[in-house]
C-alpha positions in Angstrom: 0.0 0.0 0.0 2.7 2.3 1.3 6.4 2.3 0.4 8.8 4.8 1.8 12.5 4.5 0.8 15.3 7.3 2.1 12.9 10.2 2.8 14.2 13.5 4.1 12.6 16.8 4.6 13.8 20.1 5.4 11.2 23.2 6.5 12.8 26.2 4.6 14.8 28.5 6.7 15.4 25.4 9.4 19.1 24.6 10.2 18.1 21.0 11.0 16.0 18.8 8.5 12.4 17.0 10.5 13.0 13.9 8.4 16.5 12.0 8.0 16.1 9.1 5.9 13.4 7.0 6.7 12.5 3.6 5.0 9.4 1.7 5.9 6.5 -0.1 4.0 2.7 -0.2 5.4 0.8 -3.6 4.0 -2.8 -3.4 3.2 -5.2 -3.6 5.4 -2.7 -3.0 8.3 -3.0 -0.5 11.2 0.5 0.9 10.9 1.1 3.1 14.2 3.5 5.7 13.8 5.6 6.7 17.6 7.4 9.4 19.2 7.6 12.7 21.2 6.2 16.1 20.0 8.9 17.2 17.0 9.9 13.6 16.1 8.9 14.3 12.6 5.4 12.1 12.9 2.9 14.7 11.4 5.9 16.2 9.0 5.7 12.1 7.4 2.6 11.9 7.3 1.8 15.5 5.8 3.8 14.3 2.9 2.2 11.1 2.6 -1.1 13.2 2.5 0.3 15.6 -0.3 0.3 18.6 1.8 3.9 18.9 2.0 6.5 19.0 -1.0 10.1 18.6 -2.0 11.0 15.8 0.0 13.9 13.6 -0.7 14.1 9.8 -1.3 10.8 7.6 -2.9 7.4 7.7 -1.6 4.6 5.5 -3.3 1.0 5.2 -2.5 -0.9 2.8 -5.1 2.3 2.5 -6.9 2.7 6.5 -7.6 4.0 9.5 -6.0 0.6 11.4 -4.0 1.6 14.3 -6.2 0.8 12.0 -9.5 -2.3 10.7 -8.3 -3.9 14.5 -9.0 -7.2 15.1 -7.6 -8.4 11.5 -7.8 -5.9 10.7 -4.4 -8.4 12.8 -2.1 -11.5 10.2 -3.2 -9.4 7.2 -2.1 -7.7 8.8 1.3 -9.4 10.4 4.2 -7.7 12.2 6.7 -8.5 13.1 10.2 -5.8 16.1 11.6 -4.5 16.4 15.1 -6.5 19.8 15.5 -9.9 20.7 15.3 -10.7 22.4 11.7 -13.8 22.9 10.9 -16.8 26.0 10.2 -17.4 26.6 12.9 -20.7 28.8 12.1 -21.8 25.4 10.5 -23.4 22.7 13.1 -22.2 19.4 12.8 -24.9 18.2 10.3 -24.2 21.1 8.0 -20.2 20.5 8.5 -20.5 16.4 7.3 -22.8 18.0 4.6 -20.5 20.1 3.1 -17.7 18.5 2.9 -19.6 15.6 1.4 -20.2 17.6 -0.9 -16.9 17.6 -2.6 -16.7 14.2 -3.3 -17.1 12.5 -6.7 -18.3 9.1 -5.2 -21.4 8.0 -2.6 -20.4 9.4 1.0 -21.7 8.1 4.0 -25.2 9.4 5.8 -24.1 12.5 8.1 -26.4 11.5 11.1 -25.4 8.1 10.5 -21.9 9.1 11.2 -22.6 11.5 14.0 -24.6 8.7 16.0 -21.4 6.2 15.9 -19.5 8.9 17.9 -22.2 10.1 20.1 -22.8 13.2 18.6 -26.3 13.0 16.7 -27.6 14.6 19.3 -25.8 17.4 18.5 -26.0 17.0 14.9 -27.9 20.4 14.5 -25.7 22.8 17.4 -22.7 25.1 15.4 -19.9 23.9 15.8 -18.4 26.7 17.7 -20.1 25.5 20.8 -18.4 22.2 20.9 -15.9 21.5 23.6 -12.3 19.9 21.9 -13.6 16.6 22.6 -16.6 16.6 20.4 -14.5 18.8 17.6 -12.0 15.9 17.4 -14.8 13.1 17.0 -16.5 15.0 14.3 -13.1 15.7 13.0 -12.7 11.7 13.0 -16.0 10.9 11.5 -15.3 13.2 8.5 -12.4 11.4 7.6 -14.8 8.6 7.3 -17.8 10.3 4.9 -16.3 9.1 1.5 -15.1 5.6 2.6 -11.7 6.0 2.0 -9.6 2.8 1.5 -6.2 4.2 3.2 -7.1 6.3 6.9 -4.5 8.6 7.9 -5.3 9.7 11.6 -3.1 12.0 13.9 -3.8 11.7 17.3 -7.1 10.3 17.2 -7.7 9.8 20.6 -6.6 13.3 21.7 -8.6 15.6 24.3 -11.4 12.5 24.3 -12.3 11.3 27.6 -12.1 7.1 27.8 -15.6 6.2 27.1 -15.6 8.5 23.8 -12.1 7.3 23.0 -13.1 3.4 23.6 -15.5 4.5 20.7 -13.1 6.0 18.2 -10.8 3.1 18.9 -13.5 0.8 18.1 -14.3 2.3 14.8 -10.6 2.0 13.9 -10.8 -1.2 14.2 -13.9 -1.7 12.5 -12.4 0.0 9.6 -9.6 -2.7 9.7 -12.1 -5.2 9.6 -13.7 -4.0 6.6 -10.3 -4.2 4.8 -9.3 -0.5 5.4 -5.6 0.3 5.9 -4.6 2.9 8.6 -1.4 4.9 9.0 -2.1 6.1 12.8 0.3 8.6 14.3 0.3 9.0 18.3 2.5 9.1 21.1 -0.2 7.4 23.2 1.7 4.2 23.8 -1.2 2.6 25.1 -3.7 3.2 22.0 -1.2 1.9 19.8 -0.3 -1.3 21.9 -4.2 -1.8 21.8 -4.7 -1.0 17.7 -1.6 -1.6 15.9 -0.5 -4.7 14.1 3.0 -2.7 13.7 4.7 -0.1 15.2 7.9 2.8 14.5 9.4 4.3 17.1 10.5 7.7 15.3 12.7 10.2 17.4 14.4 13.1 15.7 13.4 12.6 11.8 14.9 8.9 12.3 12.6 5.2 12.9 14.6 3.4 15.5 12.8 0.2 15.9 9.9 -1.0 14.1 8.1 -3.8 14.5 4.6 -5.7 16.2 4.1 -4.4 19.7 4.2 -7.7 20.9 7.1 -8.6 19.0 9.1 -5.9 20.3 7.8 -6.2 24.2 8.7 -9.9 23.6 12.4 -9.0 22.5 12.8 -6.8 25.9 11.0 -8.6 28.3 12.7 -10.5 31.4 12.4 -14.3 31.6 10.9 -14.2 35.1 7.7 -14.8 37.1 6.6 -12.6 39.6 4.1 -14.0 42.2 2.5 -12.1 44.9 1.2 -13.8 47.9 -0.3 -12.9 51.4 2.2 -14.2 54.1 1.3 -15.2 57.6 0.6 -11.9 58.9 -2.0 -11.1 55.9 1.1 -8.5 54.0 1.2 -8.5 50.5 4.3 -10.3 49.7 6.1 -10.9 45.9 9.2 -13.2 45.0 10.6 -13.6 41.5 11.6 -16.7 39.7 13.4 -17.2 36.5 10.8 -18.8 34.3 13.0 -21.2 32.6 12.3 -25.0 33.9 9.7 -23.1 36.2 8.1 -26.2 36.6 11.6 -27.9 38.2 11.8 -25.1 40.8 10.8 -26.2 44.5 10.8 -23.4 45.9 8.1 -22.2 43.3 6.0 -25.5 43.4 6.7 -24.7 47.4 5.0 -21.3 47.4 1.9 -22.3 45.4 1.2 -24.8 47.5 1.7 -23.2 50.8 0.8 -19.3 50.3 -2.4 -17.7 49.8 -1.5 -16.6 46.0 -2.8 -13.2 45.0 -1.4 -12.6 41.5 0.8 -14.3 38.7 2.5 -12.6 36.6 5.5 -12.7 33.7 7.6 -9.5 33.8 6.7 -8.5 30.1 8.2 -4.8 29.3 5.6 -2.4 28.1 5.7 -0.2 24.9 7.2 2.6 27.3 10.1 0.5 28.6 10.7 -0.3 24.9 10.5 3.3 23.4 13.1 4.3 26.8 15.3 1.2 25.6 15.8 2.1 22.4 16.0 5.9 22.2 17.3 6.8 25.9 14.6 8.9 26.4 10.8 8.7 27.9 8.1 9.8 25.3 6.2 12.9 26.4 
């Protein structure tokens, strides 16, 4: 779907280019996640995959062409939803879907229809201007869905929504996948990209540092041990740690789930975060 060989990019008048040579494909019908800090270089990639930046160096291809060479037919076939809020805001909701519907060549999806999956129909007819961020960024998200794009590019998706609105957009997302959509998500929400992601890059200054499945890469980085945690004789929450190869040899192990009033089990996997902090040095913020 996505091939990206060498890229660079320079913002004029900067002393230090936001992209440095990145290489990384996106298969179809995969949720590629895109990872890193504020000025990694995330939304500068994906600007350029959208066609909204140019001169880059190095190869892009989207359907086997430059975005550039695609012309106008691109924006029937992509759909974009943007880290900020931009809409009319003297517009309500409906009127906003409406609109921009509007501008498509093909069948779009039913505005209210698309409101009702985000919890917004009821405020299908209210402007715009009197939404709070939250429901800006949902109807921001559902837009990108109107024209039933085959390739999703969503930046920060989940941003400014509380969790029971962003169980919802994460739930679409993967509905979309489902339906055979592909999805180039950019975040620095570790969790939300554990959770959606079949593959992940960790970018940090215009580079990719690691890529891979999330569980491939907690895998790579996790200790070979077992914690337990057990109520001792005086009812304290006790823990002991066991290496977890020939676990089922160890006495001492057998010992303790026989004798102790076990509370928990657990292997000490690494999380997304101790990965990211592994291989860059640095904690994402």
């Amino acid at each position: 779907m996505i091939t990206v060989e060498g890229l660079t990019f320079r913002y004029p008048g900067s002393a230090e280019p936001a992209v440095r040579g990145m290489d990384f494909e996106v298969g179809r019908g995969e949720i590629f996640g895109f990872l890193g800090p504020s000025g990694a270089g995330k939304s500068t990639t994906q600007k350029i995959l959208i066609g909204l930046l140019t001169g880059h160096g190095g190869r892009i291809s989207v359907w086997g062409k430059e975005p550039a060479d695609w012309g106008p037919d691109y924006y029937e076939r992509v759909g974009v939803s943007f880290e900020l809020p931009n809409h009319y805001l003297k517009l309500t909701a409906r009127e906003n879907l409406e609109f921009f519907a509007s501008l498509y060549a093909g069948v779009t999806r039913d505005p209210l229809e698309l409101l009702d999956l985000v919890g917004l129909a009821g405020d299908a007819d209210t402007r715009v201007g009197k939404f709070s961020k939250g429901m800006q960024m949902r109807l921001v998200f559902v837009r990108a869905l109107l024209h039933n794009p085959e390739l999703l590019f969503l930046d920060e998706p989940t941003s400014g929504l509380d969790p029971t609105n962003a169980r919802k957009v994460k739930d679409l997302v993967l509905a979309e996948k489902a339906r055979g959509k592909t999805v180039f998500l950019t975040t620095h929400d570790m969790a939300t990209a554990d959770e959606l992601c079949d593959r992940v890059a960790f970018v940090v200054d215009g580079r990719i540092v690691a890529l891979n499945s999330p569980r491939e890469l907690k895998v790579e980085r996790s200790q070979r041990r077992v914690r337990v945690e057990y109520r001792d004789r005086s009812g304290e929450l006790a823990r002991r740690d066991f290496g977890m190869d020939r676990l089922a040899e160890d006495d001492d192990f057998l010992a303790l789930l026989k004798n102790e009033a076990v509370e928990t089990i657990h292997s000490k996997e690494a999380t997304l975060d101790d990965v990211f902090v592994e291989a860059t040095g640095r904690r994402l913020t």
